[in-house]
gemmi code that builds the backbone of each chain (N, CA, C; Angstrom):
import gemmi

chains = {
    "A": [
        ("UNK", (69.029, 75.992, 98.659), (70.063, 75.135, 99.258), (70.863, 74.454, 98.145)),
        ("UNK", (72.259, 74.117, 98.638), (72.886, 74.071, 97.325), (73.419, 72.389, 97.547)),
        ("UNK", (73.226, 71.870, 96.336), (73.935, 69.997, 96.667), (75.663, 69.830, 97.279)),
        ("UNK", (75.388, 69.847, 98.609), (76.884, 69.763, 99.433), (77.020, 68.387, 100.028)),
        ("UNK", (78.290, 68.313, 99.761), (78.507, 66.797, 100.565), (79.145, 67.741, 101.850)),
        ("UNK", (78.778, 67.841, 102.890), (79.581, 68.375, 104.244), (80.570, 67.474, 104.505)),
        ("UNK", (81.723, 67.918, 105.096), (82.749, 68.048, 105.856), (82.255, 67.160, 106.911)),
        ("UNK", (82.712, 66.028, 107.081), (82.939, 65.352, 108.276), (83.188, 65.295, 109.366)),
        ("UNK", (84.217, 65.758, 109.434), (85.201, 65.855, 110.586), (85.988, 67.445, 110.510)),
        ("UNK", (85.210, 68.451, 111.060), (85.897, 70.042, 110.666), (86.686, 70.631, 111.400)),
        ("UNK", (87.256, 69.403, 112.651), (88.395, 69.939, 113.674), (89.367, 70.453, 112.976)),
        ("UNK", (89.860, 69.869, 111.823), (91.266, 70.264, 111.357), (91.069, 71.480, 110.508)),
        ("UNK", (89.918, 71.815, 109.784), (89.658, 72.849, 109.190), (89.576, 74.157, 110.116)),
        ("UNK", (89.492, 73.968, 111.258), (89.461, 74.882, 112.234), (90.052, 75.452, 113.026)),
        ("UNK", (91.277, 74.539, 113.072), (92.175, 74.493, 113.601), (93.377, 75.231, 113.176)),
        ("UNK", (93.269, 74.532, 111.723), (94.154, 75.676, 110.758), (93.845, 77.012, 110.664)),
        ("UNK", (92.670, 77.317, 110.750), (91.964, 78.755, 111.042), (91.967, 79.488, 111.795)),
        ("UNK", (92.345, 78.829, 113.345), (92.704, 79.420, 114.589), (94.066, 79.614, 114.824)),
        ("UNK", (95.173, 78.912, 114.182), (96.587, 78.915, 113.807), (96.246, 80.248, 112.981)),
        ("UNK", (95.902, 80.619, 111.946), (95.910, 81.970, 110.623), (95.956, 82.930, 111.250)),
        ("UNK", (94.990, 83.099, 112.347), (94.520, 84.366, 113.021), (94.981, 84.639, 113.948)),
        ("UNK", (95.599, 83.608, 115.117), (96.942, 84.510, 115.526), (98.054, 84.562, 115.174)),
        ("UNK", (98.480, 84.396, 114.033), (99.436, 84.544, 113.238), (99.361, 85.781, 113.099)),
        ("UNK", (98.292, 85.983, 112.132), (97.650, 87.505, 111.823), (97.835, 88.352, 112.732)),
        ("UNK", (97.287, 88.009, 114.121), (96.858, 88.788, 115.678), (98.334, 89.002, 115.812)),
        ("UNK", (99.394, 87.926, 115.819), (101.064, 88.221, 116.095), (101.442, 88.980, 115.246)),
        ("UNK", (101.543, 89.051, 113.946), (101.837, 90.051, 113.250), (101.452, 92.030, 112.983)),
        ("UNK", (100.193, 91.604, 113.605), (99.702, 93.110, 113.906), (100.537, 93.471, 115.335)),
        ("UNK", (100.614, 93.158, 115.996), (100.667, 93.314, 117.399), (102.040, 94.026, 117.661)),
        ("UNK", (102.805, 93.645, 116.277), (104.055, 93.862, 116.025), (104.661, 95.029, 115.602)),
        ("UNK", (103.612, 95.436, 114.872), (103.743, 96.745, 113.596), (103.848, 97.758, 114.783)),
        ("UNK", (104.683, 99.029, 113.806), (104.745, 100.113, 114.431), (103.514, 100.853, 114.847)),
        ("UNK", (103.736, 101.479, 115.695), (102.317, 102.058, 116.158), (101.803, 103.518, 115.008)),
        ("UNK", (102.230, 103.456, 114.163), (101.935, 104.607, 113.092), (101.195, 103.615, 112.764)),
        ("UNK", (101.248, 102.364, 112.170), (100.415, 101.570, 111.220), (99.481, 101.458, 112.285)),
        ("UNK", (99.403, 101.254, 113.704), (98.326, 100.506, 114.429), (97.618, 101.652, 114.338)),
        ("UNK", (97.878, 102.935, 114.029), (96.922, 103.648, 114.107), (95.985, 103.950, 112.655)),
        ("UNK", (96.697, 104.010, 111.412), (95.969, 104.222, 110.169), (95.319, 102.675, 110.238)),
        ("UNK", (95.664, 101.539, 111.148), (94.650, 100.510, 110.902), (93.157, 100.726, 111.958)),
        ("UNK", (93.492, 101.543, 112.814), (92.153, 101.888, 113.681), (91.459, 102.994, 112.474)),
        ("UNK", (92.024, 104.020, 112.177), (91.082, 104.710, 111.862), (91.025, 104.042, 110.488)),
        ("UNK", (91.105, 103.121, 109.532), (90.293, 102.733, 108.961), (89.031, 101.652, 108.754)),
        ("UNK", (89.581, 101.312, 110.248), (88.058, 100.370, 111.081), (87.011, 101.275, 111.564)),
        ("UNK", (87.465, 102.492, 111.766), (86.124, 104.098, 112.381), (85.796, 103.990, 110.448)),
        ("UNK", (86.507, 103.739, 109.450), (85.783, 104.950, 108.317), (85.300, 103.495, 107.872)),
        ("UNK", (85.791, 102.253, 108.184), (84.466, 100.823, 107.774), (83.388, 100.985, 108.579)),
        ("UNK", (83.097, 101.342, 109.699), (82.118, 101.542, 110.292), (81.341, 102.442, 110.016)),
        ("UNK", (81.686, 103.390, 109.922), (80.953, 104.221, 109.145), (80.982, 104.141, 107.839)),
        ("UNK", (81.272, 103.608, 107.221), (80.663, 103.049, 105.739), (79.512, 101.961, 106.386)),
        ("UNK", (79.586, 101.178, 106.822), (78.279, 100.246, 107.447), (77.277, 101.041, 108.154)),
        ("UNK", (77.865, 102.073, 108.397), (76.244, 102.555, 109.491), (75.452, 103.236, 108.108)),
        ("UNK", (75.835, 103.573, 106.887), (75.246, 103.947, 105.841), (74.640, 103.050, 104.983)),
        ("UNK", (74.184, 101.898, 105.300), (73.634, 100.877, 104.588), (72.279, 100.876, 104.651)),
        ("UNK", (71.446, 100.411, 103.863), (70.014, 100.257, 104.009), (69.679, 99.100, 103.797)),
        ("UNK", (68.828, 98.498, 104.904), (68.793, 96.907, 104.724), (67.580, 97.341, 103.483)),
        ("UNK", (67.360, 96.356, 102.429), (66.911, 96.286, 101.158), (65.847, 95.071, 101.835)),
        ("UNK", (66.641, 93.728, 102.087), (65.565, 92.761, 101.698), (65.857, 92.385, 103.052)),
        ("UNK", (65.271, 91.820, 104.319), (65.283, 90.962, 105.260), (64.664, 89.930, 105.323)),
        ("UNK", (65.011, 88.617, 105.158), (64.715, 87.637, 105.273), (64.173, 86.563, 106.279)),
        ("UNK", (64.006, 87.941, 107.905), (62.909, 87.644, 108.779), (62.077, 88.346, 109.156)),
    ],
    "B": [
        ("UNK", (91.682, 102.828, 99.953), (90.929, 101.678, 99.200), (89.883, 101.379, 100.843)),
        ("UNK", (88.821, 100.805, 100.927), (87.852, 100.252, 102.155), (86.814, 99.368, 101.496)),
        ("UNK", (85.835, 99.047, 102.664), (85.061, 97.969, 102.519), (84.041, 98.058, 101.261)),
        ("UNK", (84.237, 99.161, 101.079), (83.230, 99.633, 99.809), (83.629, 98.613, 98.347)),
        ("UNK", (85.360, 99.078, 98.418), (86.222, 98.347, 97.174), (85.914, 96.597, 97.303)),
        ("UNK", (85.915, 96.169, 98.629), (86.342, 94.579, 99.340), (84.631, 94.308, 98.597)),
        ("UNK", (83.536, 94.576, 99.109), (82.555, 94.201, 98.792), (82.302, 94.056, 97.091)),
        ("UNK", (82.620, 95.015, 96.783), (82.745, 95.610, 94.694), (83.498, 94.088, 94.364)),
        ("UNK", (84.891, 93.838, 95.140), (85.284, 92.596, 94.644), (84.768, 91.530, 94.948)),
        ("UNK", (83.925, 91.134, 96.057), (83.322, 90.132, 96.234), (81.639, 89.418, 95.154)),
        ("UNK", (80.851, 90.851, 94.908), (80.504, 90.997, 93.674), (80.695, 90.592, 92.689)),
        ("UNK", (82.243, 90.648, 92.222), (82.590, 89.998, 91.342), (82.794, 89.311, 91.287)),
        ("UNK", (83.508, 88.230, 92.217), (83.485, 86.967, 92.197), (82.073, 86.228, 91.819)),
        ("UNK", (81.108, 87.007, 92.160), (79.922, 86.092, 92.242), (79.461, 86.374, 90.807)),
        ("UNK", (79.586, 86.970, 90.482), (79.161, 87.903, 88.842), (80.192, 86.609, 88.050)),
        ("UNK", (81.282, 86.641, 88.213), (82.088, 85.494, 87.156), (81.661, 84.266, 87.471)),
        ("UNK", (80.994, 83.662, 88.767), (80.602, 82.823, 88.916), (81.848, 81.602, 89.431)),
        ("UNK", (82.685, 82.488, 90.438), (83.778, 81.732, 90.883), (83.710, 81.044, 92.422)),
        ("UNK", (82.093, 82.238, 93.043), (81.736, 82.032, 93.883), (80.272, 82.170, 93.595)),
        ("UNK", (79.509, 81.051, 94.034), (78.052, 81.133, 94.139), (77.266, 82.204, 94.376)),
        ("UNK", (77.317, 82.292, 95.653), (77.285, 83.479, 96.653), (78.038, 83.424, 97.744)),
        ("UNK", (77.205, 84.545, 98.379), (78.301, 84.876, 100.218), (77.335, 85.359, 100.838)),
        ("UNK", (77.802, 85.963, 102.126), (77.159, 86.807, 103.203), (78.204, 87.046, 103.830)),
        ("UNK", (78.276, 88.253, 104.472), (79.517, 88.677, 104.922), (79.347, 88.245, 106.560)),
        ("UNK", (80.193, 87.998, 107.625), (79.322, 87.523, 108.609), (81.035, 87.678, 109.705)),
        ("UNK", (81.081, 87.295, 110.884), (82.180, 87.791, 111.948), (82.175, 89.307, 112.096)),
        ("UNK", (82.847, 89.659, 112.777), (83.132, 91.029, 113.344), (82.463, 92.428, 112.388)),
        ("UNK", (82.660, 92.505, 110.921), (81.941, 93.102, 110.455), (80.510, 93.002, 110.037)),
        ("UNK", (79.657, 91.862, 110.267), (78.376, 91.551, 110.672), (77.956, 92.158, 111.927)),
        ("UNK", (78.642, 91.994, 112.624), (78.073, 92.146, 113.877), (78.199, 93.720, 114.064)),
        ("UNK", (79.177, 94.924, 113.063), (79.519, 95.943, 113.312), (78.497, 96.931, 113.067)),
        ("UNK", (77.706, 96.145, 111.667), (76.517, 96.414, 110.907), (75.123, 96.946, 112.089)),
        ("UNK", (75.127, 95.663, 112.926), (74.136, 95.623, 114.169), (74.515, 96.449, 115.417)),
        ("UNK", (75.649, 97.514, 114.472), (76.060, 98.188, 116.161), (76.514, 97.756, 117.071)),
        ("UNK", (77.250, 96.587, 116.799), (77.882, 95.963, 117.981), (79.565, 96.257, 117.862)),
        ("UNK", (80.164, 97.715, 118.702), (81.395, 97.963, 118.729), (82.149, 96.657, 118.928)),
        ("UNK", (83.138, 96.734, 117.776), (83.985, 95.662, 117.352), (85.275, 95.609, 117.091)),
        ("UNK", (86.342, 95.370, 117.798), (88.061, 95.715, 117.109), (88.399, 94.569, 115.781)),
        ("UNK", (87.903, 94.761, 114.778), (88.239, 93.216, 113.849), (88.783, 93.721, 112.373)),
        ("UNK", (90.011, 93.454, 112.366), (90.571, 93.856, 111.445), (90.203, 92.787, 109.809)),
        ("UNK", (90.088, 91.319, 110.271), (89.933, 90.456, 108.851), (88.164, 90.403, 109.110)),
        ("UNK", (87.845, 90.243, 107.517), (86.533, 89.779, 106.717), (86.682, 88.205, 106.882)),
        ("UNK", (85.436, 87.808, 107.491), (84.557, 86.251, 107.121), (84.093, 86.831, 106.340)),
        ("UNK", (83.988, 85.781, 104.981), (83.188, 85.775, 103.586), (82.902, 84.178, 104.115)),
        ("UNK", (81.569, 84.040, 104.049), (80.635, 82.758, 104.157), (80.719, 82.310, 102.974)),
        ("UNK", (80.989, 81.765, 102.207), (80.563, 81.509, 100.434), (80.514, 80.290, 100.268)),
        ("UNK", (79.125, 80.070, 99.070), (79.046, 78.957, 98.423), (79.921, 78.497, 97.423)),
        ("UNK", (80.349, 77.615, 98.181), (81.672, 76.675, 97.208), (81.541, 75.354, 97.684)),
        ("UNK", (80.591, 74.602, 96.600), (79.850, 73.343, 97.614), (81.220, 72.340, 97.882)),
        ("UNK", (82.435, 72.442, 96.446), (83.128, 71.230, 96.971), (84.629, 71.730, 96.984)),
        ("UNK", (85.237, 71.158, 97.869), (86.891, 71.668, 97.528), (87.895, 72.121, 96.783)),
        ("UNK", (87.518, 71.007, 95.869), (87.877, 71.843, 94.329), (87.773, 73.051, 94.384)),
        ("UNK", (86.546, 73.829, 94.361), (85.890, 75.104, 94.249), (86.451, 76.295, 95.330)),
        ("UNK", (87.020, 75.254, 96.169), (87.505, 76.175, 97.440), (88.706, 76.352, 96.779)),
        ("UNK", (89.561, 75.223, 95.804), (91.011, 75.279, 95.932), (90.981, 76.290, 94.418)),
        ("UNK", (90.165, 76.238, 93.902), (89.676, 76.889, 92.227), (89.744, 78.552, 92.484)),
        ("UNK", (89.028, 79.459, 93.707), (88.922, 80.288, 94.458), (90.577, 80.969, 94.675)),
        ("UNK", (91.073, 80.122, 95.536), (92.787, 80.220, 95.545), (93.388, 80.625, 94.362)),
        ("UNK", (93.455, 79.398, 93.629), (94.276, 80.219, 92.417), (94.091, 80.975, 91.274)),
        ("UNK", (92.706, 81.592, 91.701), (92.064, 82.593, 90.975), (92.711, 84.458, 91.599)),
        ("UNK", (92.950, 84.088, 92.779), (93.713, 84.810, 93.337), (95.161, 84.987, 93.194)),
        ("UNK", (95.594, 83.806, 93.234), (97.172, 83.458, 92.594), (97.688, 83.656, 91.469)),
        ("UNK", (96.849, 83.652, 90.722), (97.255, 84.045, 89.180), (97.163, 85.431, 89.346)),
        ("UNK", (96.270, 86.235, 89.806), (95.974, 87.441, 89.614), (97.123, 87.972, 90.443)),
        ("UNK", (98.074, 87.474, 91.136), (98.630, 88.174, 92.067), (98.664, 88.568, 93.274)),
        ("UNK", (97.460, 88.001, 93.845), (96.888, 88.562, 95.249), (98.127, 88.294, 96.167)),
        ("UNK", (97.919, 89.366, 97.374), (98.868, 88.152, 98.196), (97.917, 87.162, 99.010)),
        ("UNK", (98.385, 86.075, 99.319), (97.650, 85.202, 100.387), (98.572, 84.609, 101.277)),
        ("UNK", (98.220, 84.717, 102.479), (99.013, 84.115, 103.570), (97.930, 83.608, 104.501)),
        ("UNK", (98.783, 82.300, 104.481), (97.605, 81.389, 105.576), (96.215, 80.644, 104.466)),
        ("UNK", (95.629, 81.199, 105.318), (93.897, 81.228, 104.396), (93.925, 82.195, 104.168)),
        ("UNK", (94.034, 83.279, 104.706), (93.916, 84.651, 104.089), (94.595, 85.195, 102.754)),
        ("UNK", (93.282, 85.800, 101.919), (93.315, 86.470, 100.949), (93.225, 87.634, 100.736)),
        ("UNK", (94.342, 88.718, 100.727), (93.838, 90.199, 100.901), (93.583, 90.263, 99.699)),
        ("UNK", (92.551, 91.103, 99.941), (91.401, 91.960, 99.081), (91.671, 93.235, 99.213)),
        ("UNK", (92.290, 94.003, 98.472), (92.152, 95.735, 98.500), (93.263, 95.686, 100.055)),
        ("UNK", (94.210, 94.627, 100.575), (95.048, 95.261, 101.422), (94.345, 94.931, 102.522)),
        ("UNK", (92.788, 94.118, 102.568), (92.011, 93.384, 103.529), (92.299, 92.609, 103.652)),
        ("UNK", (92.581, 91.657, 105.178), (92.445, 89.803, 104.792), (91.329, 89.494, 104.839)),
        ("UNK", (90.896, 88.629, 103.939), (90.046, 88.038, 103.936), (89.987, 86.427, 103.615)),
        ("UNK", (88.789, 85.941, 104.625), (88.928, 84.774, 105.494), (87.648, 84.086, 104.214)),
        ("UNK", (87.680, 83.040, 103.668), (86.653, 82.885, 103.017), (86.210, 81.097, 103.835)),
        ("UNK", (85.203, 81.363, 104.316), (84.566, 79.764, 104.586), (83.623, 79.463, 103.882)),
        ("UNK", (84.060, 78.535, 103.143), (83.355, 77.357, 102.317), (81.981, 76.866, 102.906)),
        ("UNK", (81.034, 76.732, 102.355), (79.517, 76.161, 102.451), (79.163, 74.705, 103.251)),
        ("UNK", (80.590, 73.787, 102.541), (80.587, 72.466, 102.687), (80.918, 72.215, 104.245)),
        ("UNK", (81.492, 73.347, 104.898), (81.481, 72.928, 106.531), (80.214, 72.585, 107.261)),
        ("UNK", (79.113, 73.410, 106.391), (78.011, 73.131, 107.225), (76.944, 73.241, 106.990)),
        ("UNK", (75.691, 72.402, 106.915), (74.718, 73.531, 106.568), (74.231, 74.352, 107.329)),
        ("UNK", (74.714, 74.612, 108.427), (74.445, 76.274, 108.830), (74.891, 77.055, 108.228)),
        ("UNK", (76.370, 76.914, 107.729), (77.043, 78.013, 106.602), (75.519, 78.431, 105.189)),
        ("UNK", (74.901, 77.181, 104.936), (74.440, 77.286, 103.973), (73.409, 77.941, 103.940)),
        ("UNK", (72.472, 77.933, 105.561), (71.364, 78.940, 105.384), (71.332, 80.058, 105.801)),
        ("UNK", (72.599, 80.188, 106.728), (73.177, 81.911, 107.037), (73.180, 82.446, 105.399)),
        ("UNK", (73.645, 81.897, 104.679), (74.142, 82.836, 103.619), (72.403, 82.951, 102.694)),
        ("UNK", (71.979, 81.513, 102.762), (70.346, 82.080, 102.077), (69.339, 82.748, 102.592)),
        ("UNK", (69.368, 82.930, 103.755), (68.633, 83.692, 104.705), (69.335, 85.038, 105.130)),
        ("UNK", (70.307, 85.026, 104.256), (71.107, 86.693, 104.945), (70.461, 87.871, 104.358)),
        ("UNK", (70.777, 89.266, 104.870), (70.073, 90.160, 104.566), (71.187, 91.187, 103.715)),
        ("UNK", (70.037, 91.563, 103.210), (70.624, 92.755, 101.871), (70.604, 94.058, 102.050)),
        ("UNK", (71.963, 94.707, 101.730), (72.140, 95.740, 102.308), (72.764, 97.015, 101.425)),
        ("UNK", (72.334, 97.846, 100.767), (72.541, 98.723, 100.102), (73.593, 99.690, 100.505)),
        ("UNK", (74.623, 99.940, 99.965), (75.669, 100.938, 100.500), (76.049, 102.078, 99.123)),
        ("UNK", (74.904, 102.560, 98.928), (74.536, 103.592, 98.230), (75.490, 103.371, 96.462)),
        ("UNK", (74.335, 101.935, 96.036), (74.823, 101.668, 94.573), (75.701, 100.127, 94.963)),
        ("UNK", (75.888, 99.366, 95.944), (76.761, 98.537, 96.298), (75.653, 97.658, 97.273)),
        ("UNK", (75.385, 96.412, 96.436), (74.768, 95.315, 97.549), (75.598, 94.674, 97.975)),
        ("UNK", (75.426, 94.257, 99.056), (75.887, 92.453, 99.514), (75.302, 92.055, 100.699)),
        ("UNK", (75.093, 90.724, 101.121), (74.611, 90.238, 101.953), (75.422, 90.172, 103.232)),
        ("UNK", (74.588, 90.399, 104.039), (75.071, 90.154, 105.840), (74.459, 88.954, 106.396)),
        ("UNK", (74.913, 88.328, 107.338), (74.618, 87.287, 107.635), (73.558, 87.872, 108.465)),
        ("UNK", (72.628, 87.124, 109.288), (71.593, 87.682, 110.179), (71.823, 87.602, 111.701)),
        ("UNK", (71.407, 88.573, 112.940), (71.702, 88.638, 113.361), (72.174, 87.239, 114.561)),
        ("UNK", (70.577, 86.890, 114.323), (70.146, 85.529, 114.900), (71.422, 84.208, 114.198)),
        ("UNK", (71.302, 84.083, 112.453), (72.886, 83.365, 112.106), (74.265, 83.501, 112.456)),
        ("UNK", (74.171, 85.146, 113.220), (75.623, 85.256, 113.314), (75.554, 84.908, 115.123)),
        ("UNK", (74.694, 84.606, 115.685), (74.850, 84.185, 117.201), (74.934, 82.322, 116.682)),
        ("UNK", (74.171, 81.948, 116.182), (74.615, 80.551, 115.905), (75.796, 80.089, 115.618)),
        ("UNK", (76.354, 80.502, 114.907), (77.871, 80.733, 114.373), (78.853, 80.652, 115.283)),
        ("UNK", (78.470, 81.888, 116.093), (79.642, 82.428, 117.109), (79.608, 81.410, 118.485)),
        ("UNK", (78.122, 80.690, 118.452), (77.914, 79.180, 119.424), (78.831, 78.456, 118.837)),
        ("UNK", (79.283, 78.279, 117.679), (79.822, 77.070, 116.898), (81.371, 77.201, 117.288)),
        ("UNK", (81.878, 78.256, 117.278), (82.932, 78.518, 117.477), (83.287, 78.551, 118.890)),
        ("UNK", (82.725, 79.454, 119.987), (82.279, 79.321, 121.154), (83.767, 79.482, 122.256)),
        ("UNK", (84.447, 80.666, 121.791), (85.702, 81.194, 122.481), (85.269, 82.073, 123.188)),
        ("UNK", (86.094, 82.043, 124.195), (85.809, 83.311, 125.136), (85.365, 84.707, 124.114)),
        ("UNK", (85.765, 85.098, 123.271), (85.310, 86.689, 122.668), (84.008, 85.677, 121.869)),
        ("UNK", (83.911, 85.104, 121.710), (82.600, 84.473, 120.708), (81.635, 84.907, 122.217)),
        ("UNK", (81.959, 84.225, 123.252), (80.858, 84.516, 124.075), (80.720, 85.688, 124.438)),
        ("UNK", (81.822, 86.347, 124.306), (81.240, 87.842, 124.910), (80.742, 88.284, 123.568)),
        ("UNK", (81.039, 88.301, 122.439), (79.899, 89.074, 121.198), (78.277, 88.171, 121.275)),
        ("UNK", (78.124, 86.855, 121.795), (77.134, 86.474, 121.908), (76.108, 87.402, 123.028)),
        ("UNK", (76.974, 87.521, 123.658), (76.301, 88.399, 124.696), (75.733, 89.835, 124.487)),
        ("UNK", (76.393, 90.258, 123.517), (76.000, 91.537, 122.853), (74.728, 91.415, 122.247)),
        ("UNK", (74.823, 90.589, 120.760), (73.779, 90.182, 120.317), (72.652, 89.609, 120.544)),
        ("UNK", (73.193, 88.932, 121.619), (71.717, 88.048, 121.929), (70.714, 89.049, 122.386)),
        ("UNK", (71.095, 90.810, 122.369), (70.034, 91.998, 123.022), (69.183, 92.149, 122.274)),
        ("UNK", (69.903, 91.908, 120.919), (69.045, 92.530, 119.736), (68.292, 91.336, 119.088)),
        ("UNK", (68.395, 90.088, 119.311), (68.056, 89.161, 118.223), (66.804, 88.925, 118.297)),
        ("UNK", (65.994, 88.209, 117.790), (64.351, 87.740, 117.360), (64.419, 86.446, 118.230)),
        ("UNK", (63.974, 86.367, 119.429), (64.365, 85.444, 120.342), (63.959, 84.144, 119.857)),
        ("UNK", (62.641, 84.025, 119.260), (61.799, 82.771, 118.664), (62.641, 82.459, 117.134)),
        ("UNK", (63.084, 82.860, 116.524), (63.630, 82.917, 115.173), (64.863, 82.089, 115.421)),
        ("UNK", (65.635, 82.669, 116.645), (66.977, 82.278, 117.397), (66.904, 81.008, 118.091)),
        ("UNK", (66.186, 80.728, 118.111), (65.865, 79.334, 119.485), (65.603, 78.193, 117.938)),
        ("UNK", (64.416, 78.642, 117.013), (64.573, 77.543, 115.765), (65.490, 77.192, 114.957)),
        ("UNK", (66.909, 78.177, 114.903), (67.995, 77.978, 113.954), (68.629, 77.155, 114.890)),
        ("UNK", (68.864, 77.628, 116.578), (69.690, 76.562, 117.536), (69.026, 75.192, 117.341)),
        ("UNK", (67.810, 75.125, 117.353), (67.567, 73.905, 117.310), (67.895, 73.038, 116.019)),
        ("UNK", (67.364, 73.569, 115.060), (67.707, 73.096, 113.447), (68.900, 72.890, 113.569)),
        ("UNK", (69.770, 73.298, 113.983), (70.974, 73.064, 113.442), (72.137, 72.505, 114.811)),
        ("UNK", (71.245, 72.153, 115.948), (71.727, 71.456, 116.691), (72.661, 70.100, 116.879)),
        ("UNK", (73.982, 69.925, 117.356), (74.163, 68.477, 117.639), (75.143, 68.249, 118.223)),
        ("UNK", (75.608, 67.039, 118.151), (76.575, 66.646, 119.561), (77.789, 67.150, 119.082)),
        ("UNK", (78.481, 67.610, 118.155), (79.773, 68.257, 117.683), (79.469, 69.660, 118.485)),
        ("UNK", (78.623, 70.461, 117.987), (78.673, 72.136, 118.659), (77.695, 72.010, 119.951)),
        ("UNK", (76.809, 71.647, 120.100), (75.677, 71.616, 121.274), (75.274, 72.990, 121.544)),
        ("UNK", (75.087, 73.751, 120.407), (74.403, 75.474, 120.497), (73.426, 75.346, 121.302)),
        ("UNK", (72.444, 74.618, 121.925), (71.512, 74.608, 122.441), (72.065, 75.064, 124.329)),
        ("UNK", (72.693, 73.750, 124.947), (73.349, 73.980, 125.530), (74.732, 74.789, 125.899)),
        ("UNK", (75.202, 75.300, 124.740), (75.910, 76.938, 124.889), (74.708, 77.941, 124.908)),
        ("UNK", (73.805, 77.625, 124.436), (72.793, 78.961, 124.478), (72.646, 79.518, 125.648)),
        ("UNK", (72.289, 78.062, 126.570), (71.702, 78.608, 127.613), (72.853, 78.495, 129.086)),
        ("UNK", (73.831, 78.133, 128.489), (75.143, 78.547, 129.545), (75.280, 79.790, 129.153)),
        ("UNK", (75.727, 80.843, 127.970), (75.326, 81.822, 127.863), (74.156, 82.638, 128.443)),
        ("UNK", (72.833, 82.499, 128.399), (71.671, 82.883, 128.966), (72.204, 83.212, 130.382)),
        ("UNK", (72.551, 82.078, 130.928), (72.752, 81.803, 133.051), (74.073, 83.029, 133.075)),
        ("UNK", (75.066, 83.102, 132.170), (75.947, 83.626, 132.154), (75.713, 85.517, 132.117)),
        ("UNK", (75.236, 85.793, 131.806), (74.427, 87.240, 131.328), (73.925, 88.050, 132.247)),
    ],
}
model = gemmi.Model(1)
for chain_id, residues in chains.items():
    chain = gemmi.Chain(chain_id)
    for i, (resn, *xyz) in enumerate(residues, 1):
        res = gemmi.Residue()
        res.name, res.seqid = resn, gemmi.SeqId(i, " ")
        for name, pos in zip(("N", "CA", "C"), xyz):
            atom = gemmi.Atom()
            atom.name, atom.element = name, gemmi.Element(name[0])
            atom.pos, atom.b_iso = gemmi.Position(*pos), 0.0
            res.add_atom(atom)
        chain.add_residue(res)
    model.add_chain(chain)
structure = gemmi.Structure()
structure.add_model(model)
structure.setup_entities()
């Protein structure tokens, strides 16, 4: 565990975070559908990069 | 370029010592556990106990050129979402309790399955509850019930999302 002073009050940190991402979400939504598609199939070839993992250490 | 490259750079951050550590954790955590997922940006959990360190992070990116928009930092043409340690200490024991995962010559940590349902209580949006619902098939039910509790309180009330979730199912 590492010496943290936590965040108090993390509404606003979160908030700004939920503003980013549909920003993000609006901006995809937008793109031509050529891009919506090389962005799917490179979420199939991340996934399948993850299904090739070997858990090493589990910590339960 | 893919997650292979994003992880190699996250590595490095931790290797220069710009970031403590991480665990990778949101939509591609959960993708790990087989839980079909449409999620285009990376959560990076990382230890960065104080702001500074968060804002130090930034223009380590900035100098280098990255682009960043928002919070987001693309990585390899990824966004990536980096949350700081200091939000919580749940951030802090997802990432020490996360699991290690070999991608043939390439480690990094995943958050756990049981941390990434706590999490997704914390947040607690309609798609948070429906991936809770996914996960909660696979998780270590007793393991899951001690992190809700540990890390219980009147800001998130995971306990009581748990089990509105549970009735919900």
């Amino acid at each position: 565990m590492t010496n943290t002073n936590y965040m108090k009050d993390t509404k606003k940190f979160w908030q700004t975070r939920e503003k980013a991402r549909s920003a993000l979400d609006k901006k995809r939504a937008s793109v031509p559908l050529t891009e919506k598609v090389k962005s799917l199939e490179s979420l199939q070839s991340d996934a399948s990069f993850l299904k090739s993992g070997r858990r090493v250490l589990s910590n339960h | 370029m893919g997650l292979r490259e994003v992880l190699t750079h996250l590595n490095d951050l931790k290797a220069t010592g710009i970031i403590q550590d991480y665990a990778i954790g949101g939509g591609y955590a959960a993708m790990l556990y087989d839980i079909p997922m449409t999620t285009y940006d990376l959560d990076v959990l990382a230890v960065l106990p104080t702001e500074d360190d968060y804002h130090r992070l930034y223009e380590h990116f900035r100098t280098k050129g990255a682009k960043i928009e928002n919070v987001y930092i693309f990585i390899e043409g990824m966004p990536v979402q980096f949350l700081p340690n200091y939000i919580s200490p749940l951030f802090d024991s997802a990432i020490e309790e996360a699991n290690i995962v070999d991608f043939q010559g390439v480690s990094s940590k995943f958050v756990s399955i049981e941390y990434l349902i706590a999490l997704y209580l914390t947040a607690f949006r309609k798609k948070d509850i429906i991936r809770v619902q996914s996960l909660i098939k696979k998780a270590k039910k007793k393991l899951l019930l001690d992190i809700i509790r540990r890390f219980d309180n009147d800001q998130y009330k995971l306990y009581e999302r748990y089990k509105k979730v549970l009735a919900d199912t």
